[in-house]
C-alpha positions as CSV (number, residue, x, y, z in Angstrom):
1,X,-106.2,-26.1,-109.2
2,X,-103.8,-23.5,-110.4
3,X,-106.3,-21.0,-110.0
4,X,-106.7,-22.0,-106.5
5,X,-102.7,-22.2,-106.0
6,X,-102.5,-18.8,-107.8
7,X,-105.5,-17.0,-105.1
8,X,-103.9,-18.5,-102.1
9,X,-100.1,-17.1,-103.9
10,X,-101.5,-13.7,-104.5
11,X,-103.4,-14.0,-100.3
12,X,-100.1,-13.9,-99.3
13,X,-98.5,-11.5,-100.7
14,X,-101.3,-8.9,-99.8
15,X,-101.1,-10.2,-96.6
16,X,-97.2,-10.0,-96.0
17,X,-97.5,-6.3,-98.1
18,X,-99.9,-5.3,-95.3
19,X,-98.1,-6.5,-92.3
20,X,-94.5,-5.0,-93.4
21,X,-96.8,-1.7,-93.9
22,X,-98.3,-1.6,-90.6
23,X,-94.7,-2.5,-89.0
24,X,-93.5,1.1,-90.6
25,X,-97.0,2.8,-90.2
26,X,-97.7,1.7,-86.5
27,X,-95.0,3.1,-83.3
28,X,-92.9,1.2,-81.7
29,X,-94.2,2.0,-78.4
30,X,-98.0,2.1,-77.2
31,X,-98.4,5.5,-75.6
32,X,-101.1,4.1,-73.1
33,X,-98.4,2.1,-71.5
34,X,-96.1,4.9,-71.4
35,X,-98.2,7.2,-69.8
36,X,-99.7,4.4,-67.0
37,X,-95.7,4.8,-65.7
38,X,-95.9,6.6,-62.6
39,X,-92.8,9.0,-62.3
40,X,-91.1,8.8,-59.0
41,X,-91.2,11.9,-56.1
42,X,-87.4,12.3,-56.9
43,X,-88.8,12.7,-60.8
44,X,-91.9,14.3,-61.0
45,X,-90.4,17.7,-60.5
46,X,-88.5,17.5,-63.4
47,X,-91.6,16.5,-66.2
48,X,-93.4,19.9,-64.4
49,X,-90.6,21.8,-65.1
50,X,-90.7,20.4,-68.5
51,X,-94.8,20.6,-68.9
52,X,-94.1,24.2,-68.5
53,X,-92.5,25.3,-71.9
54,X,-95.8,24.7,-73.5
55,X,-94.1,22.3,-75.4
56,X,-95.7,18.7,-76.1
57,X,-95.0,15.5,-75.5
58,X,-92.3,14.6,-78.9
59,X,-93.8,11.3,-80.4
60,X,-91.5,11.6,-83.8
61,X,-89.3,13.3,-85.6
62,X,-92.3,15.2,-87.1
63,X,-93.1,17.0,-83.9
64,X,-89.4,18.0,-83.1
65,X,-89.5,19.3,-86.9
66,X,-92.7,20.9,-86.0
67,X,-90.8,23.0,-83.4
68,X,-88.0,23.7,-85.5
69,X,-89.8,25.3,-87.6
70,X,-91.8,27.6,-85.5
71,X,-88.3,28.7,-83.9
72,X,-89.7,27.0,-80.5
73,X,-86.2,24.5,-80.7
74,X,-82.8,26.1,-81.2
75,X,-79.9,24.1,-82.6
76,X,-77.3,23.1,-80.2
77,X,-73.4,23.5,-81.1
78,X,-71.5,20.5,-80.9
79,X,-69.0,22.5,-78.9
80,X,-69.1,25.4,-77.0
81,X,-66.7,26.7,-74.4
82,X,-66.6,24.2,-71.4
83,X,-68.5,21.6,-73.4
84,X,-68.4,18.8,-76.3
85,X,-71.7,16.8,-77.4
86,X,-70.9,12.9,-78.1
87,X,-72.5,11.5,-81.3
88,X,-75.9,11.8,-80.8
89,X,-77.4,8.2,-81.6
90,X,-81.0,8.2,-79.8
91,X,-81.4,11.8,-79.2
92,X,-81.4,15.1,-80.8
93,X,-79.2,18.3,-81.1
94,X,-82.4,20.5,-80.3
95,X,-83.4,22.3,-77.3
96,X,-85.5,25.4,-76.0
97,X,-83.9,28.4,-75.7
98,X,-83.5,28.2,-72.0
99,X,-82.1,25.0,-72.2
100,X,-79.4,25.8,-74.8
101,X,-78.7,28.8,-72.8
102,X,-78.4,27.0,-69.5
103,X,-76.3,24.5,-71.1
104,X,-73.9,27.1,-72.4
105,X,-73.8,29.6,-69.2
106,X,-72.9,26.0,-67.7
107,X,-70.3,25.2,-70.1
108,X,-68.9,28.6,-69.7
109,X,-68.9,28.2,-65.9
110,X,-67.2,24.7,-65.6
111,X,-64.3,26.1,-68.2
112,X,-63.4,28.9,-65.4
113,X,-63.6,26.5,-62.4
114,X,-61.4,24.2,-64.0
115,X,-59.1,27.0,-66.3
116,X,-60.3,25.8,-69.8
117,X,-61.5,21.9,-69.3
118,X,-64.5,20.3,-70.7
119,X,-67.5,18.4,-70.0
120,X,-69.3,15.9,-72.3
121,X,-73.1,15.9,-73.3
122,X,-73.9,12.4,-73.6
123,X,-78.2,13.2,-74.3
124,X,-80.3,15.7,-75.5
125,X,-84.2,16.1,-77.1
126,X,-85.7,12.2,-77.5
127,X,-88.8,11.4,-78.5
128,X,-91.4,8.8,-77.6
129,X,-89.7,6.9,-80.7
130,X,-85.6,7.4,-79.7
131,X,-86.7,6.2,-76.6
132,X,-88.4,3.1,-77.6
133,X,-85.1,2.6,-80.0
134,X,-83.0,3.3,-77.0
135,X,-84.8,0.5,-74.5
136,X,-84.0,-2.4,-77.1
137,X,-79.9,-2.0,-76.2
138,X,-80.9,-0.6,-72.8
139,X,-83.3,-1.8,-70.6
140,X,-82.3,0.7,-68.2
141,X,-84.0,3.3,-70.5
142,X,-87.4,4.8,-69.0
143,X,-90.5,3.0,-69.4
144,X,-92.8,6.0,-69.7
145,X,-92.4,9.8,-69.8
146,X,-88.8,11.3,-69.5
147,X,-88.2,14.7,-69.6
148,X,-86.0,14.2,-72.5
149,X,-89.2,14.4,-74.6
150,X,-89.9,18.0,-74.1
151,X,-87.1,19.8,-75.1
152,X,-85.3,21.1,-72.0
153,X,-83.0,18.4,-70.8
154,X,-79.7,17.1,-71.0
155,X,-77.4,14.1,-69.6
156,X,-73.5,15.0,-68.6
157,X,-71.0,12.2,-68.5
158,X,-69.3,12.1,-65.5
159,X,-66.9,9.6,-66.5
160,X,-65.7,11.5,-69.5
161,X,-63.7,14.7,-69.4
162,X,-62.0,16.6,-72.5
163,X,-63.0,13.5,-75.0
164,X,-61.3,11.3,-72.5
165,X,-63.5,8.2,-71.3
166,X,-61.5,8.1,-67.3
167,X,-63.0,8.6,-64.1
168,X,-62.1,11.6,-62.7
169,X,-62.8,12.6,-59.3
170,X,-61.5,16.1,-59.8
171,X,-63.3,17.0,-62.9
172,X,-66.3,15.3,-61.7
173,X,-66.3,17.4,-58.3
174,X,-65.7,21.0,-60.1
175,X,-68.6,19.7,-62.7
176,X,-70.8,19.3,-59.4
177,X,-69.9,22.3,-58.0
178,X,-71.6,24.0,-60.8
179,X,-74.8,21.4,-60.7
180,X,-75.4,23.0,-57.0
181,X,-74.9,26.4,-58.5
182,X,-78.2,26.4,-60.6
183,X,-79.3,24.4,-58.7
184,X,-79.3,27.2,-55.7
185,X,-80.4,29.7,-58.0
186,X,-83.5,28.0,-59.2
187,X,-82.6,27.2,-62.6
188,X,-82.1,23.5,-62.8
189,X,-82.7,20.2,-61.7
190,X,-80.6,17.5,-61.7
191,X,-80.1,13.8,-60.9
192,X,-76.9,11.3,-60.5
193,X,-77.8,8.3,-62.9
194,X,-75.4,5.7,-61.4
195,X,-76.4,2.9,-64.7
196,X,-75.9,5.5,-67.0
197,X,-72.8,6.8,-65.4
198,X,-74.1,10.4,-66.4
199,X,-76.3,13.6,-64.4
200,X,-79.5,13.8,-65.9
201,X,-80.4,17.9,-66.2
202,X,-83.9,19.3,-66.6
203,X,-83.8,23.3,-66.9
204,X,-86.7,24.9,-65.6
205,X,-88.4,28.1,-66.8
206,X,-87.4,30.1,-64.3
């Protein structure tokens, strides 16, 4: 009997072992799903612009590393004339170099159309894995691809100006004003995210 009790004790424990294992091991998302997701006409532009870079679609933090290391991502300041990053909680720091320098020629352009204010980068690099973290606390997040997990896009608050969480109509109109600039130009594309209170910036390699 207490051989029995003691096969059946040591059967589950293997068997709990195994199952907390494949919880770490296995993703959190199941990339079929994600890539059956459609992207809407108003979207698809932005993943080609992204599909460009030659970069490839950022699973985990081991891919993002991957481009790190190859100099293929470059670190983005947390401040920069015209801009301030938030804490970064489901994203990453880490961009292509177009999109860092887009983000700073945009930075630098807001600053002189407003003598010296700034704008606020709520979202940066995700992967398939800050995503999936992301959608538990907000379903709003995308279901399948975002351009996010390439490298070359960024969200702007437009309800927070100089640190300051306040709409403002002024600030928000200048930061506009500079959205339609590169916009014009070729350089960018960019949509108004009404849930996420935020524009949502893809940089293309012009």
């Amino acid at each position: 009997m207490k051989k029995f009790l003691f096969v059946i004790f040591v059967s589950f424990i293997y068997t709990s072992h195994y199952s907390q294992m494949a919880k770490k091991i296995l993703p959190c998302y199941d990339l079929t799903e994600v890539l059956k997701v459609e992207p809407t006409a108003l979207y698809k532009p932005h993943l080609d612009a992204s599909k460009s870079f030659g970069v490839k679609l950022l699973k985990d933090s081991k891919t993002v590393q991957k481009y790190i290391n190859s100099g293929k991502f470059h670190k983005i300041k947390k401040s920069g004339k015209g801009y301030r990053v938030q804490k970064l909680d489901y994203s990453r720091g880490w961009m292509v170099s177009k999109g860092k320098l887009m983000l700073e020629k945009m930075g630098a352009r807001f600053s002189k159309e407003t003598k010296g204010h700034t704008f606020t980068v709520s979202s940066i690099t995700r992967t398939l894995e800050d995503q999936c973290r992301l959608r538990k606390i907000n379903s709003n997040a995308a279901l399948g691809i975002s351009s996010h997990n390439y490298g070359n896009s960024f969200d702007i608050s437009y309800v927070r100006f100089n640190d300051v969480l306040k709409y403002n109509p002024k600030m928000e109109a200048a930061l506009e004003k500079v959205l339609k600039y590169y916009y014009n130009a070729g350089r960018i594309y960019y949509i108004k995210e009404k849930q996420q209170s935020c524009y949502h910036v893809t940089v293309r390699n012009y």
